[in-house]
C-alpha positions as a Markdown table, in Angstrom:
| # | Residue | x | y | z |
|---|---|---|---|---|
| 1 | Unk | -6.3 | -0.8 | 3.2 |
| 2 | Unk | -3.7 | -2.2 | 6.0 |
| 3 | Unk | -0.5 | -4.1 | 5.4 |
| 4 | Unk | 0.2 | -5.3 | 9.0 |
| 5 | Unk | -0.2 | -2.1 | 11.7 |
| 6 | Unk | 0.9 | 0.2 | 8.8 |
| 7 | Unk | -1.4 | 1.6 | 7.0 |
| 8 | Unk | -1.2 | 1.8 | 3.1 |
| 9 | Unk | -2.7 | 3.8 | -0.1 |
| 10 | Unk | -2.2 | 2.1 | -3.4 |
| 11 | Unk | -3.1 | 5.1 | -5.7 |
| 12 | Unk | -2.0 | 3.3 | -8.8 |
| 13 | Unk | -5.1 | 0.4 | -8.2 |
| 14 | Unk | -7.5 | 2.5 | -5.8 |
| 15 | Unk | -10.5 | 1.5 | -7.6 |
| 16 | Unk | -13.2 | -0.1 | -4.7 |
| 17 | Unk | -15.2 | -1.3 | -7.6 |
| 18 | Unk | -15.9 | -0.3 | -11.1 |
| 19 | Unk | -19.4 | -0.8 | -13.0 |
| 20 | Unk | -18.9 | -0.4 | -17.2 |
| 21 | Unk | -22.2 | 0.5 | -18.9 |
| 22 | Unk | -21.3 | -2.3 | -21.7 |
| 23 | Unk | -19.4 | -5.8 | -21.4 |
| 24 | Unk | -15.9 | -5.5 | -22.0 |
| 25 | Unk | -14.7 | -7.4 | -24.9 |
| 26 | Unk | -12.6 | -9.4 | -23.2 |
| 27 | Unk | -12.1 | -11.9 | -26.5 |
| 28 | Unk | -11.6 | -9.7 | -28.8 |
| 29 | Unk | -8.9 | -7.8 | -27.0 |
| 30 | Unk | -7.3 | -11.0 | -26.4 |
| 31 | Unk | -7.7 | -11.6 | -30.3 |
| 32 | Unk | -6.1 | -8.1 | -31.0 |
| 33 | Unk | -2.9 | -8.7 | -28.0 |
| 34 | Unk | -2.1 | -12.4 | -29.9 |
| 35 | Unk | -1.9 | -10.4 | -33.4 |
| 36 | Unk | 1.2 | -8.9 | -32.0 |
| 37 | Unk | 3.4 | -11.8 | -31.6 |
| 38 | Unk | 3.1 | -12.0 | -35.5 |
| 39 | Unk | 6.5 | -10.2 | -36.5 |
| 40 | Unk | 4.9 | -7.5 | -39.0 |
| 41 | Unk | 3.2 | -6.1 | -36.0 |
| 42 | Unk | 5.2 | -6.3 | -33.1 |
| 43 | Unk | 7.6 | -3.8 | -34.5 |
| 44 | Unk | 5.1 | -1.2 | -35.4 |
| 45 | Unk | 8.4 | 1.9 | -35.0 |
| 46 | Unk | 9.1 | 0.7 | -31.3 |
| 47 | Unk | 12.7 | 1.0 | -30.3 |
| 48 | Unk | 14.6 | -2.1 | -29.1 |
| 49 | Unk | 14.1 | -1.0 | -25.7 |
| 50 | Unk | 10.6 | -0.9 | -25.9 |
| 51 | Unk | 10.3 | -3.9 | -28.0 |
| 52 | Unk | 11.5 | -6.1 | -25.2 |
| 53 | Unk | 8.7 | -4.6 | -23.0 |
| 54 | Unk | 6.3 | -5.6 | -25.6 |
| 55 | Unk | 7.7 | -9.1 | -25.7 |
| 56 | Unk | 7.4 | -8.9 | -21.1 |
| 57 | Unk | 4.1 | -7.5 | -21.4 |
| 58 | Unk | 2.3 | -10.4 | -24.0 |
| 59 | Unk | 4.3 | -13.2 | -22.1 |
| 60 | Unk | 2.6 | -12.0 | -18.8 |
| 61 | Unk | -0.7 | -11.3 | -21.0 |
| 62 | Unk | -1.4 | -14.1 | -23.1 |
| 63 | Unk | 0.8 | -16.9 | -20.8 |
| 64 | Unk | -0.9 | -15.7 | -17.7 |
| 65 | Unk | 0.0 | -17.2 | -14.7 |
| 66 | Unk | -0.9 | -16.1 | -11.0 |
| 67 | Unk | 2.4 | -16.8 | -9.3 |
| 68 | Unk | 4.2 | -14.7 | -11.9 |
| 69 | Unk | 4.6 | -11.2 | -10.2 |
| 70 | Unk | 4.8 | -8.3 | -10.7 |
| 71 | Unk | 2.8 | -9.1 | -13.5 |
| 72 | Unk | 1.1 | -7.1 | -16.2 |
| 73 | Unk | -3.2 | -7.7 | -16.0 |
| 74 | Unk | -5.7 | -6.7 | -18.1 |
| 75 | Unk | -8.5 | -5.1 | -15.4 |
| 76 | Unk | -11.6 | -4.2 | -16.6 |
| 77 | Unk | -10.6 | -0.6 | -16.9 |
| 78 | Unk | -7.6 | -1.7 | -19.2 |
| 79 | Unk | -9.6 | -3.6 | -21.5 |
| 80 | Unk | -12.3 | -0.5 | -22.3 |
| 81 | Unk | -9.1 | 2.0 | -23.0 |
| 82 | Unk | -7.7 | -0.8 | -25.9 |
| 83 | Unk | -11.4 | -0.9 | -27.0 |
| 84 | Unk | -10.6 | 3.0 | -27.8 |
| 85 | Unk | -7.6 | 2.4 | -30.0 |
| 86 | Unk | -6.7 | 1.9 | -33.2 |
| 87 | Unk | -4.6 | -1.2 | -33.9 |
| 88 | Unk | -1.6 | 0.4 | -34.8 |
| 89 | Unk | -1.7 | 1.9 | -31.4 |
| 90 | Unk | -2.4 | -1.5 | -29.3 |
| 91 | Unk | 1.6 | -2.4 | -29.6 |
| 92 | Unk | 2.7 | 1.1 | -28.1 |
| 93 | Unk | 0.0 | 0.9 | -25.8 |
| 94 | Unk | 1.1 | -2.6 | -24.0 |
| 95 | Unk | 4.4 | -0.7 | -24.0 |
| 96 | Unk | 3.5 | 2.0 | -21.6 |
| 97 | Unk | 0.6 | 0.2 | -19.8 |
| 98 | Unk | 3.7 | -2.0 | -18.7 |
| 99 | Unk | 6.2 | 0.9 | -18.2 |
| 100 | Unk | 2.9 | 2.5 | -15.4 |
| 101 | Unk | 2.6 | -1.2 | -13.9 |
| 102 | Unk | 5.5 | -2.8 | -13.7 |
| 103 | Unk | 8.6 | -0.7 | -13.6 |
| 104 | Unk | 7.3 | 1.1 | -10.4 |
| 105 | Unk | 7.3 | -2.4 | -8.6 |
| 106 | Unk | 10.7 | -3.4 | -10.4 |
| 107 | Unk | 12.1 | 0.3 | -9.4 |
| 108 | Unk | 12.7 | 0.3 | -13.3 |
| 109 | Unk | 13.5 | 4.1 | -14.4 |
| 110 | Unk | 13.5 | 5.2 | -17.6 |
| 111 | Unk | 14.4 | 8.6 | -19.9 |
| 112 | Unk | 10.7 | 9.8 | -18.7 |
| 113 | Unk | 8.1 | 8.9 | -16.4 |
| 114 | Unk | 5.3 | 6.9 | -17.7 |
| 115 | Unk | 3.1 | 9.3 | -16.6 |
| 116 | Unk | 2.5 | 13.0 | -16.4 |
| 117 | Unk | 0.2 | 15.2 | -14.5 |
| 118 | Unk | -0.1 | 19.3 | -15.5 |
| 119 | Unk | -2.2 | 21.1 | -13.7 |
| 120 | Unk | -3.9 | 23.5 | -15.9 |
| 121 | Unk | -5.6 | 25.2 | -12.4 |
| 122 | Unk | -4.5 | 25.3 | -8.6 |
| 123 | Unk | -7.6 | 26.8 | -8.3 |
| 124 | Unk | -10.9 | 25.3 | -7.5 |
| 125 | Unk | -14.3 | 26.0 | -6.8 |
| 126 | Unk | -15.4 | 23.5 | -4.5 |
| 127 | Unk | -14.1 | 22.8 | -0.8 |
| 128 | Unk | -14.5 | 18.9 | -0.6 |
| 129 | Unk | -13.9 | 17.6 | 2.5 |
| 130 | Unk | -11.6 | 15.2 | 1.5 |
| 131 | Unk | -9.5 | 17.2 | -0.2 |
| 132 | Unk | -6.3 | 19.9 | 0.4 |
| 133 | Unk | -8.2 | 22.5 | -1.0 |
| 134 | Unk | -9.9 | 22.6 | 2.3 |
| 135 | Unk | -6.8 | 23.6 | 3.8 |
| 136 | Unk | -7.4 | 27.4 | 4.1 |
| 137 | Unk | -3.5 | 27.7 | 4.4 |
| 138 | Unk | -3.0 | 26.4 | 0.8 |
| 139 | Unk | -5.5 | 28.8 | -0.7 |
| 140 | Unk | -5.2 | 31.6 | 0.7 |
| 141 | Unk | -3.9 | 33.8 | -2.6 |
| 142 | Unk | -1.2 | 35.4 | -0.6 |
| 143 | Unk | 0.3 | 31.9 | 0.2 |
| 144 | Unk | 1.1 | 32.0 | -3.5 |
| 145 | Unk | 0.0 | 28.5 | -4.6 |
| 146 | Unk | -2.9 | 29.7 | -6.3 |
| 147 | Unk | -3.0 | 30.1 | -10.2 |
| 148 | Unk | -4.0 | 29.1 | -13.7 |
| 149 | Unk | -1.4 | 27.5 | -16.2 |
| 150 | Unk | 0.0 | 30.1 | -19.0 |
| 151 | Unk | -0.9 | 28.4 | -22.3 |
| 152 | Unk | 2.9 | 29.2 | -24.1 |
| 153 | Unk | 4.2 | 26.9 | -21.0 |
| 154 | Unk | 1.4 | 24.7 | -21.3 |
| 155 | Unk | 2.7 | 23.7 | -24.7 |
| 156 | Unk | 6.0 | 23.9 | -24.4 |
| 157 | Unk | 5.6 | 20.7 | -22.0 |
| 158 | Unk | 3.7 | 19.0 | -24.6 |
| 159 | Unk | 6.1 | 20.3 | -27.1 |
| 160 | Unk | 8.5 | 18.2 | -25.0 |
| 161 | Unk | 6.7 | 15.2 | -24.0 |
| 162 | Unk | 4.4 | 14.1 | -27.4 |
| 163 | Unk | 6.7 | 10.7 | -28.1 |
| 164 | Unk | 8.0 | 10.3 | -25.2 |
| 165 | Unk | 5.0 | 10.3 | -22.5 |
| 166 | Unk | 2.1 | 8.7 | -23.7 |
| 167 | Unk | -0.4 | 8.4 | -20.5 |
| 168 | Unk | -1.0 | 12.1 | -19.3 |
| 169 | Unk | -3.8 | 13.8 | -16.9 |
| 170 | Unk | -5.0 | 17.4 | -16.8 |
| 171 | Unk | -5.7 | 17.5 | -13.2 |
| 172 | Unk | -3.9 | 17.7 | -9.8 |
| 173 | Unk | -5.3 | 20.1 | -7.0 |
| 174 | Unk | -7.4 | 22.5 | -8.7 |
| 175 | Unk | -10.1 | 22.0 | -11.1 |
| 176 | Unk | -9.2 | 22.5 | -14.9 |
| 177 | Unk | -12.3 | 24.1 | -16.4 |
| 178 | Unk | -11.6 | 26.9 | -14.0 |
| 179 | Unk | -8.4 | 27.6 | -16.3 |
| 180 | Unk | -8.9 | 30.6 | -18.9 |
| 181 | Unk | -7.2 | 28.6 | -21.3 |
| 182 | Unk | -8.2 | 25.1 | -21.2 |
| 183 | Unk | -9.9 | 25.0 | -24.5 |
| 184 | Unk | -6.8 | 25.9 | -26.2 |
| 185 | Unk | -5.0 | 23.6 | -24.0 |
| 186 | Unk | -7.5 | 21.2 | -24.9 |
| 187 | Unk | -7.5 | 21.6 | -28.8 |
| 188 | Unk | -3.4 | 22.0 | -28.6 |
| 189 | Unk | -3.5 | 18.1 | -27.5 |
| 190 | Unk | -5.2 | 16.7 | -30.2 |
| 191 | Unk | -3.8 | 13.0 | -31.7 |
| 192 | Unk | -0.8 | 13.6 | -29.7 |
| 193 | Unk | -1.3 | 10.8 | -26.3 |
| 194 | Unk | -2.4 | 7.6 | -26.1 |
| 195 | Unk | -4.4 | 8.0 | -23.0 |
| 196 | Unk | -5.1 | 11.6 | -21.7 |
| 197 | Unk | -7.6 | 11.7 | -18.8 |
| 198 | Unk | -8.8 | 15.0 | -17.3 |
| 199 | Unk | -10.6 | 15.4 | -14.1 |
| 200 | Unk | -13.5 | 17.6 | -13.6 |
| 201 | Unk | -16.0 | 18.1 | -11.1 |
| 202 | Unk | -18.2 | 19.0 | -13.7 |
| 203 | Unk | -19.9 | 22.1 | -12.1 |
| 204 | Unk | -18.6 | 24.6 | -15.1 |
| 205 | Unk | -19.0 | 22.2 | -18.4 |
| 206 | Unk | -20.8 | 24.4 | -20.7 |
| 207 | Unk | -21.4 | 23.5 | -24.1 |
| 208 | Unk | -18.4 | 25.2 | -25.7 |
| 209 | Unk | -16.3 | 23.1 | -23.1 |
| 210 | Unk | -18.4 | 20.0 | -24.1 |
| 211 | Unk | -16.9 | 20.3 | -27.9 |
| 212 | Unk | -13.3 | 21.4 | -26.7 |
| 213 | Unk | -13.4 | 18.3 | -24.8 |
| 214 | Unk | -14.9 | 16.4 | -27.6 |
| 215 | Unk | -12.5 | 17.6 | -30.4 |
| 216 | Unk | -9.2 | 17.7 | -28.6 |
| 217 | Unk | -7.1 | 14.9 | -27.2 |
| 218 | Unk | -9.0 | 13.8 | -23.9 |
| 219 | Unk | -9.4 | 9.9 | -24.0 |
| 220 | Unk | -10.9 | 9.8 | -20.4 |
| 221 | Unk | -12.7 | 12.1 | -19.2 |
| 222 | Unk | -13.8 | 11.7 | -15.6 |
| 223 | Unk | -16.7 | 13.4 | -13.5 |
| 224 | Unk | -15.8 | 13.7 | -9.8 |
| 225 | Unk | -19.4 | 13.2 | -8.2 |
| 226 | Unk | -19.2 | 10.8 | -4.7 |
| 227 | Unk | -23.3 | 10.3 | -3.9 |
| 228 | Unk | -26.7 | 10.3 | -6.0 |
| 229 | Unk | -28.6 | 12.2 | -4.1 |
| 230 | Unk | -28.6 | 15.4 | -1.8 |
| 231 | Unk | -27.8 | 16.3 | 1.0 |
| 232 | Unk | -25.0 | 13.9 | 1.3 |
| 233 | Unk | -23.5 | 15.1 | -2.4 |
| 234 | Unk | -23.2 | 18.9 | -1.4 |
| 235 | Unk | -21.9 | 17.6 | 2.2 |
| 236 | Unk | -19.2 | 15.9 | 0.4 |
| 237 | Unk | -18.2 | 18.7 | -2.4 |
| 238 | Unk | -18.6 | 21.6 | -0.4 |
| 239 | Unk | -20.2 | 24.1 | -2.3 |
| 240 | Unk | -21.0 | 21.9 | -5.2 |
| 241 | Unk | -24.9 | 21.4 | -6.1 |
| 242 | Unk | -25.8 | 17.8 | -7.3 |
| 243 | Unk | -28.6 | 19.4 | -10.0 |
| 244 | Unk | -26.6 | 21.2 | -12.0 |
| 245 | Unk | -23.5 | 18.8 | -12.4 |
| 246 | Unk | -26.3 | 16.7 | -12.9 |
| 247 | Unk | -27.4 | 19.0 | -15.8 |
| 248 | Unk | -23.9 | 19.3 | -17.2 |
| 249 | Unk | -23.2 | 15.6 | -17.5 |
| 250 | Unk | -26.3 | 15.0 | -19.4 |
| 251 | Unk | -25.9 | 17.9 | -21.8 |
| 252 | Unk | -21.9 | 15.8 | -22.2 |
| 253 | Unk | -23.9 | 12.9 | -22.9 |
| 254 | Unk | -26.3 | 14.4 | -25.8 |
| 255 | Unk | -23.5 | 16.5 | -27.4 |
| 256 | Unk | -21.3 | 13.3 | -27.5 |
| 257 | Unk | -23.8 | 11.0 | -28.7 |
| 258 | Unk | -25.6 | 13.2 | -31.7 |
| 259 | Unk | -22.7 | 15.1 | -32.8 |
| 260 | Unk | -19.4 | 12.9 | -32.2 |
| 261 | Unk | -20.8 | 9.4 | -32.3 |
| 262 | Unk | -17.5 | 8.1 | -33.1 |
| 263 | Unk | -15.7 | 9.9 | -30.3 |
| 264 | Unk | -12.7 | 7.4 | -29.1 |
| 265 | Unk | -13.9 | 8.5 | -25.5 |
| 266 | Unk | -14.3 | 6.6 | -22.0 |
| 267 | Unk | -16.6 | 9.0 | -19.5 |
| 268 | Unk | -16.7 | 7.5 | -15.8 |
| 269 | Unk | -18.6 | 9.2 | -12.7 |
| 270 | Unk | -16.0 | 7.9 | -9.9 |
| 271 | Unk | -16.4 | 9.3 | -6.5 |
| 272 | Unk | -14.5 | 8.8 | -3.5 |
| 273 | Unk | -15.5 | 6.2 | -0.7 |
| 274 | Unk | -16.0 | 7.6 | 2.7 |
| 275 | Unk | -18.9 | 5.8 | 4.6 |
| 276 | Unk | -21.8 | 3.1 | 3.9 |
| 277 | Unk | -23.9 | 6.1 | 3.3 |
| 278 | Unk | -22.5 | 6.0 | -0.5 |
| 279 | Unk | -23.8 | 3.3 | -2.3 |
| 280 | Unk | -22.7 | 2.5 | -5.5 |
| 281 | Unk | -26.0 | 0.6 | -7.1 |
| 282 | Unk | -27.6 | 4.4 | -6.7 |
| 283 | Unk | -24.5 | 5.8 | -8.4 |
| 284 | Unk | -25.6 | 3.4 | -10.7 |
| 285 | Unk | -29.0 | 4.2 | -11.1 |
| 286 | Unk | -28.3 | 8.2 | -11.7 |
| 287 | Unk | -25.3 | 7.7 | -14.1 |
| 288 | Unk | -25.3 | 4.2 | -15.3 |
| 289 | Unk | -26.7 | 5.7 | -18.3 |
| 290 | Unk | -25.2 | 8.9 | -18.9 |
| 291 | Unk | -21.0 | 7.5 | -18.3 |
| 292 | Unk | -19.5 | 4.8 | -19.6 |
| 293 | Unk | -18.2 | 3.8 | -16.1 |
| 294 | Unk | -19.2 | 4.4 | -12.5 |
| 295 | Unk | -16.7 | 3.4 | -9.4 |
| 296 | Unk | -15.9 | 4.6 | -6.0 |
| 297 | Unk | -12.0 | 4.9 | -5.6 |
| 298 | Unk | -10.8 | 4.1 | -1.6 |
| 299 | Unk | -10.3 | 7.4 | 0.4 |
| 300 | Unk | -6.4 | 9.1 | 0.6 |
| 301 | Unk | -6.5 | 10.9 | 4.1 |
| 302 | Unk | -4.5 | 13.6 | 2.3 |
| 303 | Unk | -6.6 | 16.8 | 3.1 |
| 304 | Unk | -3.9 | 18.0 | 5.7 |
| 305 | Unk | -0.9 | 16.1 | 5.0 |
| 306 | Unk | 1.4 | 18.2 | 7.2 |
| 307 | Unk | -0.3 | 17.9 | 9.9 |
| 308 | Unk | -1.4 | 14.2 | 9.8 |
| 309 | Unk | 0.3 | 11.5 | 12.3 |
| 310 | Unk | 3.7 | 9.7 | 11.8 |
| 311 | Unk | 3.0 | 6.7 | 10.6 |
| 312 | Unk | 5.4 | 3.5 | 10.3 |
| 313 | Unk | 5.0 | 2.7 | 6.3 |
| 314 | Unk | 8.6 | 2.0 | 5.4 |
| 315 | Unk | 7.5 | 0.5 | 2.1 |
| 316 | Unk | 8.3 | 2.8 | -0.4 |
| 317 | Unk | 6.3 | 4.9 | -2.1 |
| 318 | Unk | 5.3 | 3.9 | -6.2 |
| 319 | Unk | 4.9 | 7.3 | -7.4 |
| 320 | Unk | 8.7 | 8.0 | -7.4 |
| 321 | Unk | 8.4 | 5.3 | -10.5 |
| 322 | Unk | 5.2 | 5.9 | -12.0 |
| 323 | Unk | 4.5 | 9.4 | -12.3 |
| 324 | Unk | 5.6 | 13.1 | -12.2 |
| 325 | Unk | 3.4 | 16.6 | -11.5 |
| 326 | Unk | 3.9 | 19.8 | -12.9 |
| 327 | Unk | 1.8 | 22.6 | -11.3 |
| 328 | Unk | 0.4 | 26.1 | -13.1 |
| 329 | Unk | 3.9 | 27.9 | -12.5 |
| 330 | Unk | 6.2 | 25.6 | -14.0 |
| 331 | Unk | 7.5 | 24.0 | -10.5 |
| 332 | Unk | 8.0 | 19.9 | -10.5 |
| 333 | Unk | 6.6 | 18.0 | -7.9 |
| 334 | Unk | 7.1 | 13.7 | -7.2 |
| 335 | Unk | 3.3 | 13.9 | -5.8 |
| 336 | Unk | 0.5 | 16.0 | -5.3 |
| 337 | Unk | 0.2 | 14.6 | -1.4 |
| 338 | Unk | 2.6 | 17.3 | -0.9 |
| 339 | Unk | 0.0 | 19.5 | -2.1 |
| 340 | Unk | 2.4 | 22.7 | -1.1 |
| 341 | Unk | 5.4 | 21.4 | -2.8 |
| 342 | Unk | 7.9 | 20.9 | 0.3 |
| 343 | Unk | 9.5 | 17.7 | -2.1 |
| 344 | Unk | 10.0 | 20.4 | -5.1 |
| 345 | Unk | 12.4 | 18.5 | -7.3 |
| 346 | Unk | 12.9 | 21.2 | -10.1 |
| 347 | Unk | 11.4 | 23.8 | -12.4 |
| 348 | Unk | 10.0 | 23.4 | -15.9 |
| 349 | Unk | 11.2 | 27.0 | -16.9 |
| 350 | Unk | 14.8 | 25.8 | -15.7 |
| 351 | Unk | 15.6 | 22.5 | -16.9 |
| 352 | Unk | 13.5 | 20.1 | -19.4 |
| 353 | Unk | 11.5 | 17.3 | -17.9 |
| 354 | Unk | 13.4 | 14.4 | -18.7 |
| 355 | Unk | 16.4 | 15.8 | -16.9 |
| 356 | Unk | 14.8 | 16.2 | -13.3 |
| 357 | Unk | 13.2 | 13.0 | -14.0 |
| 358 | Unk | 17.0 | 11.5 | -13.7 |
| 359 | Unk | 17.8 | 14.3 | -11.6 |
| 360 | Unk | 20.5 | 14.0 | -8.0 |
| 361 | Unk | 17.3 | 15.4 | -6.4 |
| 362 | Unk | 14.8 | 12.7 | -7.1 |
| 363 | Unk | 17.2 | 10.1 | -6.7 |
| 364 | Unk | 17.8 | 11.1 | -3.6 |
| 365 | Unk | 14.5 | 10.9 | -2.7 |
| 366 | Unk | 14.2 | 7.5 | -4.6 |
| 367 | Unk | 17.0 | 6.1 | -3.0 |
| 368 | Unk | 16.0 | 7.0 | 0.9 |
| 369 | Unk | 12.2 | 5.0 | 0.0 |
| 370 | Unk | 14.6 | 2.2 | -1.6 |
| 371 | Unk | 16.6 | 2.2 | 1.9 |
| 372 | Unk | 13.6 | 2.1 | 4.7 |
| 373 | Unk | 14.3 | 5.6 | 5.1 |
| 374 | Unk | 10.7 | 7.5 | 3.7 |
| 375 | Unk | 10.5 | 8.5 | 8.0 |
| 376 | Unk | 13.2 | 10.8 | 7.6 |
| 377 | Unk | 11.6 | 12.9 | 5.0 |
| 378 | Unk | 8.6 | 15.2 | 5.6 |
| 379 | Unk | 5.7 | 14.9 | 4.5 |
| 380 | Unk | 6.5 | 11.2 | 3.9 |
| 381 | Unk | 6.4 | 9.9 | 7.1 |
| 382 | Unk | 3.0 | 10.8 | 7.6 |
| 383 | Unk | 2.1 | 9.5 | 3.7 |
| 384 | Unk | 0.5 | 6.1 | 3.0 |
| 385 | Unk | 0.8 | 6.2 | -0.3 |
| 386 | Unk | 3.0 | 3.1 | -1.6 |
């Protein structure tokens, strides 16, 4: 998308359209929000900071108005993760939903950043064109960025972040089933997030990772697949071969459905948009019925950050608000476009979390997108994300 000449990446609403199996219940989650404003419920063990976010989040809910922004919606894709939760959880829920929307526009910060992304693998199997990971430079093994999560740091980051972060991802620039440990990881995670999405391309998902998935604490689970047909799938995820995550998605779908029917899960194929050749009613057609949701998310020219044009975005950049990254080795990065971590702001192993969230480090990076600055700092001047 464009604002102006400059051209912007909204990562945070990058959806080009997404197609849910089943209707949302739109009334009835509107039923369960209105509950809320009954006393009894609202508190529900929220702190008074967080209760006046649930009282901002229903007024821009349930007294909707379209001049009001930033303003908190309920998309599609919102309304099928409340379907998922219990309604103890719904209060808490609004509460962070806000904190991921909202404060980002408001350049509200907080004790922690509403969301989290560990990267249980740098590693991945696949060379998608549209992706870093075809940048030979960043996986060559001797550059060093390549490795797999130890599970004892693993959970001491969820150790640190259960209460305090509730939307979480196992992703970033490698591909997670790769990682030795994920099933611990996996099972480690259990009843402790609201919403915890991996990302998989699917290619590995045997059956034992079918269960780990299943029973640990994975709310959405997402299958990177961009076309419905070959050759254009394998020309897309180099090295990838549409039959088998084919295969692996529908052995998902019958291990979900006849042995965890009542699996709290959302499964959506979402590929990435590059050309007219993709069309979504076939992605339709091949995985309408095996995912809950199918959708095309706009393309990030991201695969060779470094080397990309200046650009003239001077808007700045959401992510320094919404969400943090911690890769396999511990280090702590404000975004995974700097895929080789030239933005480091810290080290897991060397400070806790919530202390380089508020760190002189990120606020100076903060503070120089606040000021029309981001084309001082590499790789940001050639970034679109805002």
């Amino acid at each position: 998308m464009t604002n102006g000449d400059n051209p912007t990446y909204r990562k945070h609403n990058s959806f080009v359209d997404l197609r849910p199996r089943h209707g949302a219940l739109w009334e009835t989650v509107i039923a369960r929000i209105e509950a809320l404003q009954n006393e009894p419920l609202r508190g529900n063990g929220l702190s008074d900071a967080f209760r006046g976010i649930l009282d901002h989040a229903l007024q821009d809910i349930l007294a909707y108005d379209e001049k009001n922004t930033p303003c908190l919606r309920l998309t599609p894709s919102v309304v099928e993760e409340i379907n998922t939760l219990a309604d103890h959880e719904l209060a808490r829920y609004l509460v962070h939903r806000y904190r991921y929307e909202i404060h980002p526009q408001l350049a509200i910060l907080d004790e922690y950043p509403p969301y989290l992304q560990i990267e249980p693998s740098s590693i991945c199997n696949y060379r998608c064109v549209f992706c870093f990971e075809s940048d030979k430079t960043f996986t060559r093994r001797s550059a060093g960025f390549m490795g797999h999560m130890p599970l004892d740091l693993f959970q001491r980051i969820i150790d640190e972040i259960h209460g305090k972060i509730e939307f979480i991802s196992l992703a970033s620039r490698g591909e997670p089933l790769l990682c030795p440990d994920i099933e611990k990881m996996l099972a480690y995670t259990r009843g402790k997030f609201l919403n915890l999405k991996m990302n998989t391309n699917a290619s590995l998902l045997d059956e034992r990772k079918c269960h780990a998935i299943l029973q640990g604490g994975v709310k959405t689970l997402v299958f990177s697949a961009d076309a419905a047909a070959e050759p254009l799938y394998s020309q897309l995820r180099v090295g990838g071969k549409l039959d088998n995550v084919l295969a692996n998605v529908e052995r998902f779908q019958k291990i979900r459905v006849t042995q965890y029917p009542e699996a709290n899960i959302i499964t959506r194929v979402s590929g990435v948009k590059m050309s007219d050749q993709q069309n979504l009613d076939e992605m339709q057609n091949l995985w309408g019925s095996l995912v809950d949701q199918v959708a095309f998310v706009n393309y990030n020219p991201w695969e060779d950050t470094y080397h990309s044009p200046v650009n003239s975005v001077l808007q700045p950049c959401s992510d320094l608000w919404r969400r943090m990254f911690v890769w396999w080795d511990g280090k702590v990065n404000p975004c995974d476009v700097d895929y080789k971590s030239t933005l480091q702001v810290g080290t897991f192993t060397m400070s806790n979390l919530g202390k380089i969230w508020r760190s002189a480090e990120y606020e100076a990076l903060r503070e120089m997108h606040l000021t029309n600055n981001r084309q001082r700092k590499e790789p940001c001047r050639r970034c679109s994300v805002v």
